[in-house]
N, C-alpha and C positions, 0 to 999 in steps of 0.2 A: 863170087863176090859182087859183080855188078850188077845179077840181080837182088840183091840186098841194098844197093846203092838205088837201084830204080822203085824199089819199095819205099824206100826213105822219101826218095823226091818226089815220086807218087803222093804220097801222105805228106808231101810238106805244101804242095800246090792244090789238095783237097783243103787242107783248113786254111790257108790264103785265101782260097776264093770262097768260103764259107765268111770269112771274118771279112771282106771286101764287099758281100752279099746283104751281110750282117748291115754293115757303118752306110752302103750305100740305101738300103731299102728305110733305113729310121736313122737321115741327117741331122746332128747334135745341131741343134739352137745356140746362139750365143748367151743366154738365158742360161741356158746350161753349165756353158761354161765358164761363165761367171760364177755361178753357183759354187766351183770346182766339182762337180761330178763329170765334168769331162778336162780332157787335158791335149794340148799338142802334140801329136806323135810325128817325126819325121823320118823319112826313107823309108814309107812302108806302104803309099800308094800306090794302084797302079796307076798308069798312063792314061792320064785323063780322068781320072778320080779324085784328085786331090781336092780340099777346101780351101786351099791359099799357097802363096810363097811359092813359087814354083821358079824362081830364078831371075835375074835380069831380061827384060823384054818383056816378061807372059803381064800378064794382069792380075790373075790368081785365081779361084775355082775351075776346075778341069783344066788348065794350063799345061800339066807336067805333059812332060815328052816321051817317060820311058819310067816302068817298074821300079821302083825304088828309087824314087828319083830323090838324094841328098836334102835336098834344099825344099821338098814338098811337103804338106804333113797335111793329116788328115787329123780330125776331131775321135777322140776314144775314149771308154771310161777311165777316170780319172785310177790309177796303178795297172794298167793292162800294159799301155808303150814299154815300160820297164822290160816285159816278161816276150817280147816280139824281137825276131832275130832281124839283124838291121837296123833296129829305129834307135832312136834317140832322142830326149826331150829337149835337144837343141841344134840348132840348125848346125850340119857343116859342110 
């Protein structure tokens, strides 16, 4: 069983850092997201990736402290956050 579980988590930190590879190598414009073809996703940065919000004290791009960080969010296509384990389209 736990290598089935190291499979799982194996392939869950492959497309994390694919889709992190993705958002950091072509940053949405605010152009964009005005547009709505992009949307706020939060809890699904890593540390130090984020586009904004990243908590009392930071300032906001690259700020967040830590993976998943609640309170951070990154810019996505507009219905992807939905379908990402963690996030959510509003802060909490």
């Amino acid at each position: 069983m736990p290598r089935l579980l190291n499979k799982r988590a194996s392939a869950a930190k492959v497309v994390a850092g694919a889709l992190t590879a993705l958002l950091v190598a072509a940053p949405a414009s605010t152009t964009l997201a005005a547009d709505g073809d992009m949307e706020k996703c939060y809890g699904v940065a890593k540390a130090g990736q984020n586009d904004c919000a990243a908590g009392e004290g930071t300032t906001c791009q690259g700020t967040s402290t830590v993976d998943g960080q609640k309170d951070a969010w990154i810019y996505v296509p507009a219905g992807l956050c939905e379908k990402l384990v963690g996030s959510s389209l509003e802060e909490s």
